[in-house]
Each structure stands twice: as structure tokens, then as C-alpha cells.
C-alpha positions in Angstrom: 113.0 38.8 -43.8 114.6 37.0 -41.1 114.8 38.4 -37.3 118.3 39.5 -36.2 119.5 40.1 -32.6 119.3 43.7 -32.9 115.2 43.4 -33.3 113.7 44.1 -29.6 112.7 40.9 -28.8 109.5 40.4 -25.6 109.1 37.9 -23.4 106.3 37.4 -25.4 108.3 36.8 -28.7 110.5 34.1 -27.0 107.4 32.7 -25.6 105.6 32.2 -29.5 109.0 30.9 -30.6 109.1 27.9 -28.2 105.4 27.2 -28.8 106.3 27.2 -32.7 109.5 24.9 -32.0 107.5 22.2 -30.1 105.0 22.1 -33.2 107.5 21.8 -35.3 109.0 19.3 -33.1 105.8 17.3 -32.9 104.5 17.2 -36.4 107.0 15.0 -37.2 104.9 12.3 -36.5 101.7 12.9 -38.5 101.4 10.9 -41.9 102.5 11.8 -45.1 101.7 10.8 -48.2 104.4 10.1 -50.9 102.5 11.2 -53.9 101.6 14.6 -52.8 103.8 17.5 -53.1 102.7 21.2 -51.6 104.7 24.5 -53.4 105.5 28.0 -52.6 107.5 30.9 -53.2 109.3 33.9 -51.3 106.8 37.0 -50.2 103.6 34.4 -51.4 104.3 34.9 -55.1 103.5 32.4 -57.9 107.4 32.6 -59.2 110.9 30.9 -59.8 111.9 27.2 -59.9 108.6 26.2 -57.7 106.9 28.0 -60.2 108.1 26.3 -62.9 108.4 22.9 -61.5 104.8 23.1 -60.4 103.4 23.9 -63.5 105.3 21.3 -65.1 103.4 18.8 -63.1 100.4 19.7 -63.4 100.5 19.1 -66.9 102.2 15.7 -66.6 100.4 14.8 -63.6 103.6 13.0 -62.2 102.2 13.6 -58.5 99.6 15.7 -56.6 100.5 18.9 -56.5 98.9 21.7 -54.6 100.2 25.2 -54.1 100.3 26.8 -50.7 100.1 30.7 -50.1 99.5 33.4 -47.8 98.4 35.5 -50.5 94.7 34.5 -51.1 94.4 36.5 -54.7 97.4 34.1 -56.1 95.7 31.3 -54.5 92.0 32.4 -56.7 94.4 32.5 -59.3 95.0 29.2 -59.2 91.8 28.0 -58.9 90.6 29.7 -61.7 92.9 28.1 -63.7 91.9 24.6 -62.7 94.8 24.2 -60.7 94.7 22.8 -56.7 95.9 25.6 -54.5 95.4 26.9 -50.5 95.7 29.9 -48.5 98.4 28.8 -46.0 96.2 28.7 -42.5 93.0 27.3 -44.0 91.8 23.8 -42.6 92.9 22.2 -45.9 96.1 24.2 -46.6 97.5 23.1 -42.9 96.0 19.5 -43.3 97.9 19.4 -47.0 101.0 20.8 -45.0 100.9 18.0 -42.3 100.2 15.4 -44.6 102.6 16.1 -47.5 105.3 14.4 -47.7 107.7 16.7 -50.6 108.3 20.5 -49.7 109.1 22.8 -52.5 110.8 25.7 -52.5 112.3 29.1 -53.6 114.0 30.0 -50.3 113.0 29.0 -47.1 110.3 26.4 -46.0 108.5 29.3 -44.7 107.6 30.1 -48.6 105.1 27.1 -47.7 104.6 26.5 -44.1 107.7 26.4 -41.7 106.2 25.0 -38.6 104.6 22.2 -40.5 107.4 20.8 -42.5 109.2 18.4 -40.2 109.0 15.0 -41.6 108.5 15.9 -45.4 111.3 15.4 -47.5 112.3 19.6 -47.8 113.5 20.5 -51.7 115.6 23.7 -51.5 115.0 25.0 -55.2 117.0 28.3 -54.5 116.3 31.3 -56.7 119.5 31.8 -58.3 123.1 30.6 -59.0 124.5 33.3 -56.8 127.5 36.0 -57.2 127.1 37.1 -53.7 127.5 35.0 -50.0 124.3 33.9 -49.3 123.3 31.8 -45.9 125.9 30.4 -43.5 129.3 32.2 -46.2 127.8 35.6 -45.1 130.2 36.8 -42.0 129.6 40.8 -42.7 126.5 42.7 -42.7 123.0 42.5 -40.5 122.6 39.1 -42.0 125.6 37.6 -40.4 124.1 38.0 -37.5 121.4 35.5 -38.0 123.6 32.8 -39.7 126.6 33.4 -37.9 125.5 34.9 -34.6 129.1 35.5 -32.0 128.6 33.6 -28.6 126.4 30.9 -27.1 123.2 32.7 -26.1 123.3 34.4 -29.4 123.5 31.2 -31.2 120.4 30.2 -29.4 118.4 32.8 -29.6 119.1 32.6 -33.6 117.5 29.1 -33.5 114.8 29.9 -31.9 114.1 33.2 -33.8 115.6 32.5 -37.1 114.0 28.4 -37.1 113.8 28.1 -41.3 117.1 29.8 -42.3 118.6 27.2 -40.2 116.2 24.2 -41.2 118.9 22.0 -43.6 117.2 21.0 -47.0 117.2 17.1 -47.8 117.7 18.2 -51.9 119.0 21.1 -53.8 119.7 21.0 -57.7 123.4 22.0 -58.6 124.1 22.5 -62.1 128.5 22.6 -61.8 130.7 21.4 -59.7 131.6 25.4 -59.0 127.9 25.1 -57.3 128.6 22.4 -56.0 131.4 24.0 -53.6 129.1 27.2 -53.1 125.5 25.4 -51.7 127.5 22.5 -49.7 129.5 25.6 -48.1 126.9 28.0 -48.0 123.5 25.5 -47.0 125.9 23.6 -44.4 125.2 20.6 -46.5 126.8 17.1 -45.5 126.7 15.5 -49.0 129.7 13.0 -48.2 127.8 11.4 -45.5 124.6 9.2 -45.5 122.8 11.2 -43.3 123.2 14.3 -45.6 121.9 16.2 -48.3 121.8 15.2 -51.6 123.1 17.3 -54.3 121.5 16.9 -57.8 123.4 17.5 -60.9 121.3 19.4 -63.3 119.7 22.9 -64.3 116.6 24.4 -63.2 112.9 24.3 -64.0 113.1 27.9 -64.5 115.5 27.5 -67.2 114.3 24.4 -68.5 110.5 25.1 -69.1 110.4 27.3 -71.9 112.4 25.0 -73.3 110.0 22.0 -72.7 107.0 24.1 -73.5 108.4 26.8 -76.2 104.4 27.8 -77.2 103.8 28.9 -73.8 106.6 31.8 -73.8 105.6 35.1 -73.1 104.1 37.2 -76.3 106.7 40.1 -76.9 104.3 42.0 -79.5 101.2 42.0 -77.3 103.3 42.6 -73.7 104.6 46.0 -75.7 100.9 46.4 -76.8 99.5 45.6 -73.3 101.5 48.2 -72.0 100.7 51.2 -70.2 103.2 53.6 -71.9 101.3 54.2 -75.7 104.4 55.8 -77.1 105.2 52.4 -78.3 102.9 52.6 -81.4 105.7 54.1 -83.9 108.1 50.9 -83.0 108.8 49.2 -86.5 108.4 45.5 -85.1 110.5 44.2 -87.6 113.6 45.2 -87.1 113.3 46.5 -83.0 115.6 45.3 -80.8 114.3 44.7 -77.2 116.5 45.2 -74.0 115.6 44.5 -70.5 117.6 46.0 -67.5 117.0 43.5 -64.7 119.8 44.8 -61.6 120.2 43.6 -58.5 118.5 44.7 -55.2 120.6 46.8 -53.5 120.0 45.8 -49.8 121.9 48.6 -48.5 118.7 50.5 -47.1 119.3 53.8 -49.2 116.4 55.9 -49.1 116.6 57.6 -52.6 116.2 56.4 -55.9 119.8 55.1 -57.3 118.1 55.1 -61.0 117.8 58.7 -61.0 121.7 59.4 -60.9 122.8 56.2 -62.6 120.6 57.0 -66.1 119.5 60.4 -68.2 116.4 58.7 -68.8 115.0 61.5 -71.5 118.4 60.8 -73.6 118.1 57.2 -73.0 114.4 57.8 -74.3 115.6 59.9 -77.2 118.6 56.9 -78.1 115.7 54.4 -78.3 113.8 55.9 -80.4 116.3 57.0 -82.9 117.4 53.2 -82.7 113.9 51.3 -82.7 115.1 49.9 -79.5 112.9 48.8 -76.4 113.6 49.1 -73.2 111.9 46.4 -70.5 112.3 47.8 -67.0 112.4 44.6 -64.4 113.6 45.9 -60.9 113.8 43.4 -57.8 110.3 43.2 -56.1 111.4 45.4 -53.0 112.6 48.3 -55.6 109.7 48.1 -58.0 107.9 50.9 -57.0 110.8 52.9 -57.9 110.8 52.7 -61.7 107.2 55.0 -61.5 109.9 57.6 -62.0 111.0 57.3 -65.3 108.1 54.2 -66.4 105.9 56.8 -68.9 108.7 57.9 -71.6 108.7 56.9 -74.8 110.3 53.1 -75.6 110.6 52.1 -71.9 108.0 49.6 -70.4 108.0 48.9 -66.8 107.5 45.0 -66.6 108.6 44.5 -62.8 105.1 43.6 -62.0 105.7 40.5 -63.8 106.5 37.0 -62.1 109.5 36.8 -63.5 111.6 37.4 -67.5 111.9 33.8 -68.2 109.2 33.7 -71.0 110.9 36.2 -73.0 114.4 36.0 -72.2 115.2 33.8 -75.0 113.9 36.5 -77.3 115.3 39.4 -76.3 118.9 40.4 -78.1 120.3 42.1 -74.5 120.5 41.6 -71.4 121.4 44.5 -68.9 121.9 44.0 -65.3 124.6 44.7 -62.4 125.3 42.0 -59.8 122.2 39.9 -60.5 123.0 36.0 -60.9 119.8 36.4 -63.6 122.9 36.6 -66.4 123.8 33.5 -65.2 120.7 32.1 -66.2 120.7 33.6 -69.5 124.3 32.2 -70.8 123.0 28.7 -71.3 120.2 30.7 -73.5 123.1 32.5 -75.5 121.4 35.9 -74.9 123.9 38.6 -75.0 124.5 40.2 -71.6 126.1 44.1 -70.4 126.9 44.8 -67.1 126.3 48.4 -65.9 127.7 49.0 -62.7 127.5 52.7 -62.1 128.1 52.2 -58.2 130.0 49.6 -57.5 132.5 50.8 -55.2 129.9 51.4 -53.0 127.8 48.5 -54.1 130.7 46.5 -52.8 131.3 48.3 -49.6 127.4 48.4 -48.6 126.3 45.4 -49.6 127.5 41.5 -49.2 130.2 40.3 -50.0 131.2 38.2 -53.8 132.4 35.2 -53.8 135.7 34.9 -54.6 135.0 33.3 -58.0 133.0 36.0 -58.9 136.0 38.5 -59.2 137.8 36.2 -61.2 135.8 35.3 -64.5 137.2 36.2 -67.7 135.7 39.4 -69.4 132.8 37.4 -70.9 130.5 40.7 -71.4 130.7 44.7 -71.9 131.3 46.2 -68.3 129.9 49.8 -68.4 130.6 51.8 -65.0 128.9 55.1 -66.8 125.8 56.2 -68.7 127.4 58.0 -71.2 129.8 54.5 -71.8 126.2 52.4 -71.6 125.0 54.6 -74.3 127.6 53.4 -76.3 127.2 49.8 -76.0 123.6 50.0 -76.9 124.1 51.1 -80.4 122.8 48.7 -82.5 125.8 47.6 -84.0 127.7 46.8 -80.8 125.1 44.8 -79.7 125.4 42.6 -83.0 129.4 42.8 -82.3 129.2 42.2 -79.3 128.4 38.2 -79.6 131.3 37.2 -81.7 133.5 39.5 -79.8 133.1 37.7 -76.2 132.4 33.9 -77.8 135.0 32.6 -76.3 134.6 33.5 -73.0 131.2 33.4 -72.8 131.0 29.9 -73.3 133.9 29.5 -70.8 131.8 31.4 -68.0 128.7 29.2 -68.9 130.6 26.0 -68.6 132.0 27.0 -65.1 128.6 27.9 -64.1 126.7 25.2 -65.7 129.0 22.4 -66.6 130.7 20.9 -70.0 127.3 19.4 -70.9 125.2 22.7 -69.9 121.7 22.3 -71.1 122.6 18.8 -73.0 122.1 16.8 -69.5 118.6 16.4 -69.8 116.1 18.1 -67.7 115.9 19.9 -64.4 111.9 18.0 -64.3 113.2 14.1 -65.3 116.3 14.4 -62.6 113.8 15.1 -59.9 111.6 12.7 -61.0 114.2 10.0 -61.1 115.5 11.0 -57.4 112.6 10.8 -56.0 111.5 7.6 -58.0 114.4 6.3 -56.1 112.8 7.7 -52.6 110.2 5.7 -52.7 
């Protein structure tokens, strides 16, 4: 997480920063080599669009590409599975760094190597289509204060602190021209101008891969098997219907577990059962260890250990979650979505603001603000009514989000290819 101005800074701290700024400053003339790319991802995970695009690569072998971590067990990972990867502060992951000339990423250049990437071409990925402000729109909250910091001095203490979240990216994928508005705003980004960024119209690798590789999604039968929780063995496969429940982090700082309140997890159990229903438990990485509360009843798995849902959310027949822009990466799948928002008033209140489009779409989905009206929604019959119920708008809300041609465009994998083709 970013430093705000309310962190105790030392003499010390300002000192590092100006070191780590005249690196920065200075590596701008080393080398780099236009067919070798270096990836990463937010907290050192293997996960998201970098992921995805990554992978993709490897197999088509459209450049060098080498995966960059400060996690050395996801780094052996790699490596065991033939692919080139580097803990972030050996000799050879700082030499790929400097010498490198594409930058991948989820979030921040930091997810590979922030005081090395000046001069590479920087490829903001971003991790999701979003509901809420994100960067330079957020003007509320402990977050404003790094991208909108009040005074001079403040402002300059926020660029020396905060150096990536204020490092511009050179490309960013936009699938709409709704996205368009929302990363130009929010990522500062000069398209109209020579000098700026260039926005690239088309979806995501994460969205895109399972399509281009549908034998590689993940197994559904043997996840359920693999799992921890062995009351799963009476599930008739057949006719089961699987639902994940993927919400939103809720950055708010509360201390107790929402999920507690917000569910009756031993009827929820019971429901499943009755229904031969699944329920796949994903929280957001900084709430994981949460769901050990309620991960050993019967019919619910806890799969937020995973990397991410896109291998099986084109198989699953709902889609739970709150705020999370995840739903807006389902639509172009046509997975049916519910959103349970059993605190939203002070979701809203503690939280970041929404866009303002966000409180305008049309009701493309079941909005539950209760357990006992979730309940409802997840008999089995509403969740077959449910698809021809909302068509209309559904498709309306994926077209905003992803444009009139949607997945039809072509690939998130051959517009990169072409734009940097065109780099070169």
C-alpha cells in the first residue's frame, strides 16, 4: 500500500526516497532490449491480466518473457514449470529490469520493479473495469491524500513518497468508450496529445484466455474433490449447480468479521444441500483468512487461496458478489450475476466513492440487501428465471462496459501484439 502523509516519516525516509528518485532518474539511460518483456503482479502473486498475458506468450513465444517477483516460492514455481522467472533483487532479476524494454502490469510498476523502470515502455494492465474512484478521481478517504495531496509541500512529499502511483503508464487496454472516460480521468492520461498515453480498444487477457485455450480451464469435479471440506461426497454431479460469492474488499479497516452478520451460514448449509447446490467462497486476498469461520460446513468450499475464478467462471450458473467490478468481467461470459449488498449504507459511507455511472445502470441483476431475500434468489428455479428475466438489460450493461462488438473485436493478446508491432 502506498505511504500517505499521515505515516511518520524520518529524516531517514526522505533521505532513501531521494536516493531511489535519482536511480530512477538515472536508469533511464541503460539499454533495453525490444524483444524482452519482464511481468508482475500486486503483493508478488502470479495473477490477473499479467498473468494471463504472460502465459499466453510463453506458449506462442511472441517475445522473451520473464516473470519478476519478490516472492521466491512463485518464482520456483515458475521454474518448475519451464518457464523463465526472477526474484526481484537477484543479479539477473535487476539486470532483466534494467535491460527490458516492456513493463507489465497489474497495478503499479512496483508489481515488477519501480526504481528500475524508467525508459521501458510501462503497460498499465489494471485489475478490473472499476465501480469505484480509483487513482487521481479519489478526493475522499486516506487515499486522497496520496493522489490528491492539499498544498505544495504536501504535493512534494507525495512524489517523493508515493513515486509509482504517480509514474504515468505509456499503454492501458480500454474495452468501451465508458472506460475510456474513467482511466484517461482517473490515470491522468493525455491520449489527445502525441506525447501521451495510448489507449487500446479491446478486452483483457484475463477474459480472453480461457477463451483462446478452453482445455486449460480449471477442473470443477476434481477442485470439489480436492477440497478440504469432505461433505461434498453426497453432491449428485449431474444436476448441481455451483455458486461462487466473490465480494468486494471492504477497505474500511473494520476489525470483525462482516460475514458473520451478513449470512446464517448453518441455514445457508442446510439450503445447499436440500438444493444440490455448491457454494465457492473467493474473498479479496486481504480478507481471506476470514472465511476459516464458516469454510468446514457442508456444500461450501473456500477457494480464496486460488489465483484468481477465471478458469471456472464460464462454468458456474451464478455469480454472487457486492461492489466487485469481477461481475463486469463475467457479462461478456453470460454468467448470471446477484448482488448481495447487506451493508451498503455503510459500505458507501466508509469506503470510496462510485462513479457516477455506477448508480445509474439499469436493474440488470437480482439486488438482495438481506439473507433471508438471498435465500430466495438462490432457489434453483430463480436462478434459471433469472436469465431471461434480466436479458435485456444485461446485454445493455455489457455493451456499456464492453462495447457494441464485446468479445467479437478480436483479442486482448493480437491488439497488443499489433501495438507494439507498430513500436518497433
Amino acid at each position: 500500500m502506498p505511504q500517505t502523509l499521515s505515516d511518520r516519516l524520518t529524516v531517514m525516509d526522505y533521505l532513501k526516497a531521494c536516493i531511489r528518485k535519482l536511480i530512477y532518474t538515472l536508469v533511464v539511460l541503460f539499454p533495453r532490449n525490444k524483444h524482452k518483456a519482464v511481468f508482475g503482479s500486486y503483493r508478488d502473486s502470479f495473477s490477473d491480466n499479467s498473468k494471463y498475458l504472460y502465459l499466453h506468450w510463453q506458449q506462442q513465444q511472441f517475445m522473451r518473457c520473464i516473470w519478476i517477483s519478490g516472492n521466491i516460492e512463485i518464482v520456483r514455481q515458475r521454474i518448475n514449470l519451464g518457464h523463465e522467472a526472477y526474484y526481484r533483487w537477484s543479479a539477473k532479476g535487476i539486470f532483466h529490469c534494467l535491460s527490458a524494454k516492456y513493463y507489465f502490469y497489474n497495478s503499479y510498476i512496483g508489481d515488477i520493479n519501480q526504481w528500475l523502470a524508467n525508459g521501458a515502455v510501462k503497460v498499465n494492465l489494471w485489475h478490473g473495469l472499476p465501480m469505484k474512484k480509483i487513482e487521481f478521481d479519489i478526493h475522499s478517504g486516506p487515499m486522497a491524500q496520496v493522489f490528491n495531496p492539499q498544498g505544495k509541500w504536501q504535493q512534494f512529499k507525495q512524489w517523493l513518497i508515493s513515486h509509482q502511483q504517480l509514474i504515468k503508464p505509456d499503454l492501458m487496454l480500454s474495452p468501451s468508450p465508458l472506460m475510456d472516460k474513467v482511466f484517461s480521468s482517473a490515470f491522468k492520461l493525455e491520449t489527445n496529445k502525441t506525447n501521451g498515453a495510448k489507449l487500446i480498444r479491446t478486452s483483457n487477457p484475463r477474459t480472453d484466455y480461457y477463451q483462446h485455450y478452453p482445455e486449460q480451464q480449471t477442473d470443477l469435479i476434481q477442485l470439489l474433490k480436492s477440497s478440504a471440506n469432505t461433505q461434498l461426497d453426497a453432491v449428485n454431479t449431474q444436476d448441481r449447480q455451483v455458486i461462487v460469492y466473490a465480494p468486494s474488499w471492504r477497505d474500511s479497516k473494520q476489525v470483525s468479521n462482516p460475514y458473520l452478520q451478513a449470512f446464517d451460514w448453518q441455514v445457508l448449509s442446510k439450503h445447499l444441500q436440500r438444493n444440490n447446490q455448491v457454494l465457492l467462497i473467493r474473498l479479496h486476498p486481504n480478507e481471506n483468512a476470514l472465511a476459516a469461520d464458516f469454510e468446514d460446513l457442508a456444500n461450501i468450499v473456500n477457494i480464496s487461496n486460488l489465483e484468481d475464478v477465471y478458469g471456472i467462471l464460464q462454468q458456474i450458473d451464478l455469480l454472487i458478489t457486492d461492489y466487485s467490478s469481477l461481475f463486469i468481467d463475467a457479462l461478456p461470459l453470460g454468467t448470471a450475476i446477484c448482488f448481495y449488498r447487506f451493508d451498503e449504507q455503510d459500505y458507501l459511507q466508509d469506503c470510496r466513492d462510485m462513479y457516477e455511472f455506477a448508480n445509474k445502470l439499469p436493474e440488470f441483476a437480482p439486488i438482495c440487501n438481506s439473507f433471508e431475500q438471498l435465500l430466495k434468489q438462490l432457489q434453483p428455479q430463480s436462478l434459471i428465471d433469472q436469465t431471461e428475466l434480466y436479458k435485456q438489460a444485461y446485454q445493455e450493461v455489457s455493451q456499456l462496459f464492453w462495447g457494441k462488438d464485446g468479445m467479437n473485436r478480436g483479442n486482448a493478446f493480437s491488439a497488443l501484439e499489433t501495438a507494439l508491432k507498430q513500436q518497433r
